[in-house]
VEXLOGU-797552 format. One record per residue: residue in one letter; x, y, z of N, C-alpha, C in turn. Coordinates in steps of 0.05 Angstrom, whole numbers, always signed. Layout:
! VEXLOGU-797552
{A,{X,Y,Z},{X,Y,Z},{X,Y,Z}}
...
***
This chain:
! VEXLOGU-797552
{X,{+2201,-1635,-2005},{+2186,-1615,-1988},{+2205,-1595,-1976}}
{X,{+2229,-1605,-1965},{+2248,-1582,-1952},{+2263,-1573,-1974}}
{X,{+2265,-1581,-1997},{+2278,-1563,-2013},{+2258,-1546,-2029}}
{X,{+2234,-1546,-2031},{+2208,-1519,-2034},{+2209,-1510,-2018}}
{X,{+2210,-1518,-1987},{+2213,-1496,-1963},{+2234,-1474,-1962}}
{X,{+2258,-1487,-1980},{+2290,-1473,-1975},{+2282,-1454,-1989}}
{X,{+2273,-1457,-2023},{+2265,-1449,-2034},{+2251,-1413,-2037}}
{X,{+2218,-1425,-2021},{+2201,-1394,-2012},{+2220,-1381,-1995}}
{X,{+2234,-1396,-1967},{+2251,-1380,-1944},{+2267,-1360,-1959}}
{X,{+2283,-1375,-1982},{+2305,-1354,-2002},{+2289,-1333,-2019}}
{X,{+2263,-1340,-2024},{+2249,-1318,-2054},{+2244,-1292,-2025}}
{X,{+2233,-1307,-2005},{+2222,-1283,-1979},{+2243,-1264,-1969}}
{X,{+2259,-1282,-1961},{+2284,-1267,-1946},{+2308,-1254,-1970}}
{X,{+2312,-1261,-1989},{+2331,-1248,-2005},{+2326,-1210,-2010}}
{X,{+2306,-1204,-2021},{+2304,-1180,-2010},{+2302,-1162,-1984}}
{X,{+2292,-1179,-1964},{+2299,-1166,-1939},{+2324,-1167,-1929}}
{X,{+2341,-1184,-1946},{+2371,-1188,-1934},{+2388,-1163,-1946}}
{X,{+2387,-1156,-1974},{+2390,-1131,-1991},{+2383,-1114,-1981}}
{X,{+2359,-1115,-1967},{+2346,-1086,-1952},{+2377,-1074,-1927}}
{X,{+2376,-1103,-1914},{+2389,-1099,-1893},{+2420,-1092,-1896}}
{X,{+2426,-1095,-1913},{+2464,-1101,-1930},{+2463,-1066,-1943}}
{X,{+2437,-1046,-1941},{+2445,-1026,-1952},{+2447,-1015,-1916}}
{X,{+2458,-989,-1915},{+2475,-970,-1893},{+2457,-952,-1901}}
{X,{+2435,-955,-1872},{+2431,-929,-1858},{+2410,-922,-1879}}
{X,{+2404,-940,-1895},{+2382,-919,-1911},{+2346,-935,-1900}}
{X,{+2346,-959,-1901},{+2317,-965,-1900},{+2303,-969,-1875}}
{X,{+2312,-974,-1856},{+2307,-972,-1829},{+2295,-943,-1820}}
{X,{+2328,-918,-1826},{+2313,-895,-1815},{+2284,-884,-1833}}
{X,{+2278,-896,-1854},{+2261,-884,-1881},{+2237,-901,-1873}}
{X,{+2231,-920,-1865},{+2212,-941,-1858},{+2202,-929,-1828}}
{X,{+2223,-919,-1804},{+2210,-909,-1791},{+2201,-872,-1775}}
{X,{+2212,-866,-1804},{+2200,-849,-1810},{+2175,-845,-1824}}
{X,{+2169,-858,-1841},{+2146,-862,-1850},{+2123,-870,-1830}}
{X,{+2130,-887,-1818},{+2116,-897,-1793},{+2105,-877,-1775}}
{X,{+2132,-852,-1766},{+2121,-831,-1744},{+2111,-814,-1763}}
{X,{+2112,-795,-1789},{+2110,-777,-1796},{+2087,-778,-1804}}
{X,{+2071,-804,-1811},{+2048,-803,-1832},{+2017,-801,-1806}}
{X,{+2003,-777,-1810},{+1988,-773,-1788},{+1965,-779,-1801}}
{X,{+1949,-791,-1812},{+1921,-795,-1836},{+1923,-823,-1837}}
{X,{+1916,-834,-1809},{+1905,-878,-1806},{+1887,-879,-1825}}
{X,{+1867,-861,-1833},{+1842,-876,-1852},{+1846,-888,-1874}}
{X,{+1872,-873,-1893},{+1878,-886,-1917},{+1895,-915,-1912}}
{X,{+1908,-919,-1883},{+1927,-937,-1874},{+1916,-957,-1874}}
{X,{+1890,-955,-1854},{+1870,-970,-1847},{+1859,-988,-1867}}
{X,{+1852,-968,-1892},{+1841,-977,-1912},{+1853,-998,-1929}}
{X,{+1884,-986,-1925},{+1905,-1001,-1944},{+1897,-1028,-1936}}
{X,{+1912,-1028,-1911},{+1910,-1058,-1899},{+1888,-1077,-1905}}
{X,{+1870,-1067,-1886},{+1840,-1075,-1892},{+1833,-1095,-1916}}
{X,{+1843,-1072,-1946},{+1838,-1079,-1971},{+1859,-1107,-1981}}
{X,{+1885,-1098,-1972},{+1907,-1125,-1981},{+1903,-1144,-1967}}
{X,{+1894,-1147,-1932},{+1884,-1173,-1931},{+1857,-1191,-1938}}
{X,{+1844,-1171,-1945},{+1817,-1188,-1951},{+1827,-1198,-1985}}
{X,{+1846,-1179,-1992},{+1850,-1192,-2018},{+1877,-1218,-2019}}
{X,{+1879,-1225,-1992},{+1900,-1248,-1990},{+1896,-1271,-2000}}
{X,{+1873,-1281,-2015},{+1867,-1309,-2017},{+1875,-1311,-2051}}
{X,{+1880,-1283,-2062},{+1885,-1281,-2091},{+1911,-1272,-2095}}
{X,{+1924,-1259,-2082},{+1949,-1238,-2078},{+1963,-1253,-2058}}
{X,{+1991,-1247,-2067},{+2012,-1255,-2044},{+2016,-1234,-2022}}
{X,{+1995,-1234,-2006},{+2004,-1215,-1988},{+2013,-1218,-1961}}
{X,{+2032,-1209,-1949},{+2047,-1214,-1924},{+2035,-1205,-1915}}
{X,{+2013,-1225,-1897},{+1998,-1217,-1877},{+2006,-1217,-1849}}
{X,{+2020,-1220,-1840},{+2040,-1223,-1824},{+2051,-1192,-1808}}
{X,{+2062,-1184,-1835},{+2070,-1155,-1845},{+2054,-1131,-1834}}
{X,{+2037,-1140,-1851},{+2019,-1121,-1853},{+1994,-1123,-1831}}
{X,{+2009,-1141,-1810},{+1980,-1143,-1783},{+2002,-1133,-1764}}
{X,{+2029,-1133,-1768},{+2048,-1122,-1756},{+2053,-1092,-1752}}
{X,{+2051,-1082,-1779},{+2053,-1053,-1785},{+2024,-1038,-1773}}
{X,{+2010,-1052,-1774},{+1974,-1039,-1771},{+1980,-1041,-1740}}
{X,{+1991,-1058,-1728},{+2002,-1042,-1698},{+2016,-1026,-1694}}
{X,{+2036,-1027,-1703},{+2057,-1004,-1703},{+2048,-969,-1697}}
{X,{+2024,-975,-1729},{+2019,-951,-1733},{+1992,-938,-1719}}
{X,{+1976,-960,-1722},{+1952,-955,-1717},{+1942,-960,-1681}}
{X,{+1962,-970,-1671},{+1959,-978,-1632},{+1950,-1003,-1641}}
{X,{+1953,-1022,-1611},{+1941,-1044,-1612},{+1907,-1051,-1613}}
{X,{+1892,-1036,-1606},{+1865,-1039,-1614},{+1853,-1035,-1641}}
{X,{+1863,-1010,-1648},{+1846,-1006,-1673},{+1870,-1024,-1694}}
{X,{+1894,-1027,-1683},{+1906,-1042,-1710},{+1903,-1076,-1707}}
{X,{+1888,-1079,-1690},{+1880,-1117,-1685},{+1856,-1114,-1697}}
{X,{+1836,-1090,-1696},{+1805,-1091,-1706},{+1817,-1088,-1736}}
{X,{+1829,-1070,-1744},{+1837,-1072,-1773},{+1836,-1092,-1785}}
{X,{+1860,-1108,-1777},{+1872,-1134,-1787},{+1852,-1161,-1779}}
{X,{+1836,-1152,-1770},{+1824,-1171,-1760},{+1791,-1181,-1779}}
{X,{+1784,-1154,-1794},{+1770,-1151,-1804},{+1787,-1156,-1839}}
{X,{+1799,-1148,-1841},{+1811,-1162,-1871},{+1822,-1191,-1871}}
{X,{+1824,-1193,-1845},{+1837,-1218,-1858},{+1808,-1248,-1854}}
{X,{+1790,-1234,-1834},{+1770,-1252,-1838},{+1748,-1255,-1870}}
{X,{+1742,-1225,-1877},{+1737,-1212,-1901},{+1749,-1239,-1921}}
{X,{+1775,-1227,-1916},{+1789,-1250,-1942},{+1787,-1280,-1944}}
{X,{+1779,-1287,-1913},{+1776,-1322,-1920},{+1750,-1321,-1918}}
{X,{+1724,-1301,-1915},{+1699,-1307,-1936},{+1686,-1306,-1958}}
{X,{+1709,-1291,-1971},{+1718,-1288,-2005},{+1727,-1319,-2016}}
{X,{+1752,-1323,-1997},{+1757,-1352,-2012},{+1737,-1378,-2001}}
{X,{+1724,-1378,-1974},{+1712,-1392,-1977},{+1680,-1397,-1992}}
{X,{+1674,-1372,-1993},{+1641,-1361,-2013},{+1653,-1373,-2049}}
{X,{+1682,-1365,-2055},{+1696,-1372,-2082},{+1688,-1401,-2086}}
{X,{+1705,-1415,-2067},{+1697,-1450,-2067},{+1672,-1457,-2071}}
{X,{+1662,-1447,-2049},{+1633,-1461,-2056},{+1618,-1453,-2078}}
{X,{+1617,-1429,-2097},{+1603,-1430,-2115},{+1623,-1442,-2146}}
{X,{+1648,-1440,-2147},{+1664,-1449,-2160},{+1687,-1468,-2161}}
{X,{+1666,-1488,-2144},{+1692,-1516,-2133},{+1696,-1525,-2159}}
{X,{+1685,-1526,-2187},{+1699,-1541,-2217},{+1733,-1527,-2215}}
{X,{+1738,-1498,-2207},{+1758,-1488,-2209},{+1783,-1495,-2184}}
{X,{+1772,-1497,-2166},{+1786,-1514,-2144},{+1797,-1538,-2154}}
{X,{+1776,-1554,-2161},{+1774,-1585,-2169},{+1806,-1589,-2188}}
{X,{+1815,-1568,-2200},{+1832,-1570,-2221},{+1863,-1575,-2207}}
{X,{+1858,-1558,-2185},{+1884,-1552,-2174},{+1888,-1573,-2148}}
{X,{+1867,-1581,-2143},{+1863,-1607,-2114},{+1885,-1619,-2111}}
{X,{+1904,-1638,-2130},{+1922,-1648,-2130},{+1950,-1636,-2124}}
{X,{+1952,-1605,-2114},{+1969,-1590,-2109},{+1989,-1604,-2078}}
{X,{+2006,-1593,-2074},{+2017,-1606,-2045},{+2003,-1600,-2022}}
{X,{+1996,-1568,-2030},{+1984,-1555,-2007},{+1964,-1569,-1998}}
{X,{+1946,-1563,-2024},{+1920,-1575,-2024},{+1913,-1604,-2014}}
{X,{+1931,-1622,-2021},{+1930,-1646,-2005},{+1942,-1644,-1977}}
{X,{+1963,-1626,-1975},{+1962,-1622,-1936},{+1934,-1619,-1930}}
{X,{+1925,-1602,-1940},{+1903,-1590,-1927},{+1873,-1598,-1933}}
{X,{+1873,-1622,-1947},{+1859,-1645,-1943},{+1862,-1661,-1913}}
{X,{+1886,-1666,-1917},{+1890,-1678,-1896},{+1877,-1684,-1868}}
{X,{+1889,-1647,-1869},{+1895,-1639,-1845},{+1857,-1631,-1833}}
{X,{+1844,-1626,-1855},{+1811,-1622,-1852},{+1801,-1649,-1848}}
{X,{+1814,-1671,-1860},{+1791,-1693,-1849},{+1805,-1708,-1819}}
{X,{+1830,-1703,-1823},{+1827,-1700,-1785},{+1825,-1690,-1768}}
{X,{+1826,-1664,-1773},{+1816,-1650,-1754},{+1789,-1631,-1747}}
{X,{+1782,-1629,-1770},{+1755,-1611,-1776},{+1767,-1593,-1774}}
{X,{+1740,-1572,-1767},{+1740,-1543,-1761},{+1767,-1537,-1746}}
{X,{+1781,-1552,-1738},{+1804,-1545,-1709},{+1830,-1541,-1732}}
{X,{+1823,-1550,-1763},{+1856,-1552,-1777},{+1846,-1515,-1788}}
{X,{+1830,-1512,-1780},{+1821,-1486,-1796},{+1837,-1463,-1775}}
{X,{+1831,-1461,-1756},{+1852,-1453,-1737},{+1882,-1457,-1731}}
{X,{+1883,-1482,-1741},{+1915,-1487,-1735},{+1934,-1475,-1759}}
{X,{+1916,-1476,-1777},{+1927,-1461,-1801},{+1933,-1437,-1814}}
{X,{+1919,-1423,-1799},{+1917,-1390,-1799},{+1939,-1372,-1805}}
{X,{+1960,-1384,-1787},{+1985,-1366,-1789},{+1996,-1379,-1811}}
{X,{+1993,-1400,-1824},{+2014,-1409,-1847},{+2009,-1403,-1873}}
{X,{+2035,-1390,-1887},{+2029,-1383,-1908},{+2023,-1404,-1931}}
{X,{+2011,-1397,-1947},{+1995,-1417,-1976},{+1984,-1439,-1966}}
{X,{+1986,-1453,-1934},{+1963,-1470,-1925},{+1932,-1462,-1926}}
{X,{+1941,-1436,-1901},{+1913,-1429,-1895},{+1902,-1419,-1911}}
{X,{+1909,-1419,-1943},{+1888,-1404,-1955},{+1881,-1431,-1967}}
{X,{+1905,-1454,-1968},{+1884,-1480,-1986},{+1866,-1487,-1963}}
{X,{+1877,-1484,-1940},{+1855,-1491,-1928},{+1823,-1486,-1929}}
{X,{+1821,-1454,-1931},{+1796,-1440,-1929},{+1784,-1448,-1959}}
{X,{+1793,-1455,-1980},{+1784,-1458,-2003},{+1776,-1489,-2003}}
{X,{+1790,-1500,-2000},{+1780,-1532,-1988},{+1754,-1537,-1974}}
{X,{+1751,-1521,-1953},{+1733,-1512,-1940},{+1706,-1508,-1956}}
{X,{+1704,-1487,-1970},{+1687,-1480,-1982},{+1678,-1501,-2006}}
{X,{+1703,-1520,-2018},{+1697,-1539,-2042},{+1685,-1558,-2030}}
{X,{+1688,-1564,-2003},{+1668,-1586,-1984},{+1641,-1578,-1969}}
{X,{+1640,-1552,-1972},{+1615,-1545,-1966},{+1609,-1553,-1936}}
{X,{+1633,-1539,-1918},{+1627,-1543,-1899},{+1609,-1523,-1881}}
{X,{+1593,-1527,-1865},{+1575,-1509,-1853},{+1583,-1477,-1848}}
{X,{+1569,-1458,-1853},{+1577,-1432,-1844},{+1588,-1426,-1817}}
{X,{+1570,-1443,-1789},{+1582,-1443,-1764},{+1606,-1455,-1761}}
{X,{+1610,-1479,-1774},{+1631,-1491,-1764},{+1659,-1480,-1785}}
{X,{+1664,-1462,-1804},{+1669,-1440,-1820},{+1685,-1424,-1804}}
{X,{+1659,-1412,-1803},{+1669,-1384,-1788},{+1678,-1381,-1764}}
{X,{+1668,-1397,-1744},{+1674,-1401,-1712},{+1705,-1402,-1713}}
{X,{+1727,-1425,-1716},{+1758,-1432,-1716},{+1760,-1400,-1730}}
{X,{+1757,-1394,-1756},{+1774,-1381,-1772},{+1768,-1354,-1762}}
{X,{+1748,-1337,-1747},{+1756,-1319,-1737},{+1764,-1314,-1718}}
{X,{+1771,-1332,-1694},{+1771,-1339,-1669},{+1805,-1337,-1676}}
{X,{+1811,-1356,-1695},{+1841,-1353,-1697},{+1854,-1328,-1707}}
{X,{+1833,-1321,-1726},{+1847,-1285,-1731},{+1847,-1271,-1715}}
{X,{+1829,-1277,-1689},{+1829,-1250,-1670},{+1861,-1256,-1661}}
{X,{+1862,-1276,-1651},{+1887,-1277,-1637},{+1912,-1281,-1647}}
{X,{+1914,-1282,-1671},{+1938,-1276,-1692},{+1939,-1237,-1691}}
{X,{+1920,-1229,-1700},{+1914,-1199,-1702},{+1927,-1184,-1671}}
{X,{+1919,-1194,-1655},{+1929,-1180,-1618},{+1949,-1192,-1620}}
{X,{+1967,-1208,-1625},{+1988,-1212,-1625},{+2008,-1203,-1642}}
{X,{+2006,-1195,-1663},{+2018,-1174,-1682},{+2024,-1152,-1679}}
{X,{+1991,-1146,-1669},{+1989,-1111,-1678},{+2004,-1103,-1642}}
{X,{+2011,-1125,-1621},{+2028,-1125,-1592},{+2057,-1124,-1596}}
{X,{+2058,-1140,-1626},{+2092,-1133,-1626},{+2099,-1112,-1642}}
{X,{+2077,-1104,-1666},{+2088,-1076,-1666},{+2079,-1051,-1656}}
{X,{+2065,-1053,-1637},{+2067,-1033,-1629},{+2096,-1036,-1605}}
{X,{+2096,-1043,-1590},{+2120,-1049,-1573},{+2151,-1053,-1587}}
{X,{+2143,-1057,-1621},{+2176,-1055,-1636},{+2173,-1022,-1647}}
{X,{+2159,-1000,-1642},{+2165,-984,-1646},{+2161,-966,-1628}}
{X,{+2154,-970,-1597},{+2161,-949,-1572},{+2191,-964,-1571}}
{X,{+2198,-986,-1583},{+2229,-994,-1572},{+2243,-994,-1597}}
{X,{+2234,-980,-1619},{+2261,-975,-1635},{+2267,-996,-1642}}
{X,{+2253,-1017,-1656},{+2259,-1045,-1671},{+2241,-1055,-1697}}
{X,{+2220,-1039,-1701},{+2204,-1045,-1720},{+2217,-1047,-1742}}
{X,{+2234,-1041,-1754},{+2239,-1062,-1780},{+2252,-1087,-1779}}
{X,{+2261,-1097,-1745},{+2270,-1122,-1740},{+2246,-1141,-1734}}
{X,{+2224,-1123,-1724},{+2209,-1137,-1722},{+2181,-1151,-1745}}
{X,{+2189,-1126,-1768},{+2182,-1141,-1790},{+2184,-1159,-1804}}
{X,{+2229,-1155,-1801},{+2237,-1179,-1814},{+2225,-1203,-1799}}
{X,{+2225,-1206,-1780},{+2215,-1232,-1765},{+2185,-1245,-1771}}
{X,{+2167,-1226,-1776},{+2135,-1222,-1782},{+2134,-1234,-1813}}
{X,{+2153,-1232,-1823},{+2154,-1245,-1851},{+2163,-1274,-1857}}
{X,{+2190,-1278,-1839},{+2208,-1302,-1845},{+2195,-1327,-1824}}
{X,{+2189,-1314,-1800},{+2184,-1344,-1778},{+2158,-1355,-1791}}
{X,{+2131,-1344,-1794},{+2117,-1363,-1810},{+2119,-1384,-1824}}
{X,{+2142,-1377,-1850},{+2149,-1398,-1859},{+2165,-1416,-1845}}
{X,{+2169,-1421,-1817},{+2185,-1450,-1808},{+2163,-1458,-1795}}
{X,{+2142,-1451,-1783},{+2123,-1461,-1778},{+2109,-1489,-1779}}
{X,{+2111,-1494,-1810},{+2104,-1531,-1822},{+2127,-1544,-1812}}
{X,{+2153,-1527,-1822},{+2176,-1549,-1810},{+2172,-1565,-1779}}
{X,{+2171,-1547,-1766},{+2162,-1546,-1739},{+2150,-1568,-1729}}
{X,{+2117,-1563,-1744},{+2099,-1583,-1731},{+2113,-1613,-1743}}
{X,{+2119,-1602,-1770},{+2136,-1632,-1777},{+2142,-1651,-1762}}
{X,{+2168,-1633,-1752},{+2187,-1637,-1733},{+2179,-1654,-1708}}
{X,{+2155,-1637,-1684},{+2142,-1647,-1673},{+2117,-1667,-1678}}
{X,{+2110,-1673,-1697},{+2092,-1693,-1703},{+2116,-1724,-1707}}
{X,{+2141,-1717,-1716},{+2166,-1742,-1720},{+2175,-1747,-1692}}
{X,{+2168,-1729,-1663},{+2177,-1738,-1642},{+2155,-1750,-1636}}
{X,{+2133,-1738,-1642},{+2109,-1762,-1621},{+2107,-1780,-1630}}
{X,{+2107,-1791,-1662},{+2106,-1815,-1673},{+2130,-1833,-1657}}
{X,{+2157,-1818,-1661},{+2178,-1835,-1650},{+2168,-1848,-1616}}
{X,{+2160,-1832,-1598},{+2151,-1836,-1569},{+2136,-1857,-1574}}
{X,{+2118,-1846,-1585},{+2099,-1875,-1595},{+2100,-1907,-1601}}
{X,{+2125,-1902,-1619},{+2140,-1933,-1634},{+2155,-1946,-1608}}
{X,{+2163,-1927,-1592},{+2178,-1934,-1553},{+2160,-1941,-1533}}
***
């Protein structure tokens, strides 16, 4: 498991490390782009469109709920992001439920058995806890849908958790670009997600340990 973790961390971060190892070119060009571009509707749109299409596409949603503050202020870029990325887990969850034979194939995946797991203990609450993590929360939402779990109990965690992933993004970038940090604060919007599992790991091996004491 930690050496697939080391793994994604190196496929994620190796180009942003290249980005960073060139002088003076991608930073000022990135935030220039950022001030110069005066037309949100096609921005809006962008976004909008790549996260609802996150359950099929690798898309850094993270990123791109980051940038939609930056550019767009914190309201309209949390309503943005907030609306694609819910969009996208009722794509994959509407997918499951009419095409769980195609789920069914892949079930045995790692993810997919986390996120078994993590649904029959916790219900609707792992649907939330999972939100921010990348390739969970989408086995999650598809799991979801192959179990045919209720629309209320669905939708309630998983947009509830996008709102507040969304205002929390679209808060750091907008605040990483009145302070002159938004492409630091991208790199971060991309890479901390993935330690995330480590994390709870981590803390799920101290409470067990407290426990065994």
């Amino acid at each position: 498991m930690i050496r697939n973790f080391l793994i994604l961390v190196a496929l994620v971060a190796m180009p942003l490390v290249v980005l960073l190892m060139v002088p003076g070119g991608w930073e000022q060009r990135l935030e220039a782009w950022v001030r110069d571009t005066h037309s949100s509707g096609w921005l809006t749109a962008l976004i909008a469109g790549l996260l609802a299409a996150d359950i099929f596409l690798p898309t850094p949603s993270s990123v791109l709920a980051t940038l939609a503050g930056a550019k767009l202020g914190v309201e309209w870029g949390s309503m943005t992001t907030w609306c694609g990325m819910t969009l996208g887990a009722l794509v994959g969850f509407v997918a499951a439920r009419c095409g769980g034979s195609l789920l069914l194939r892949n079930e045995k995946s790692k993810e997919s058995l986390r996120a078994q797991e993590l649904l029959s203990a916790y219900g609707p609450l792992a649907l939330a806890i999972s939100r921010p993590i990348p390739l969970l929360a989408e086995a999650m939402v598809l799991l979801a849908g192959f179990y045919r779990m209720s629309w209320g109990r669905f939708l309630a965690p998983v947009a509830l958790a996008n709102l507040a992933l969304s205002i929390g993004y679209a808060i750091l970038g907008k605040s990483a670009e009145e302070k002159q940090w938004l492409p630091m604060a991208l790199l971060l919007a991309a890479v901390v997600p993935l330690f995330i599992p480590v994390l709870l790991r981590i803390g799920h091996g101290l409470r067990g340990d407290s426990g065994d004491n």
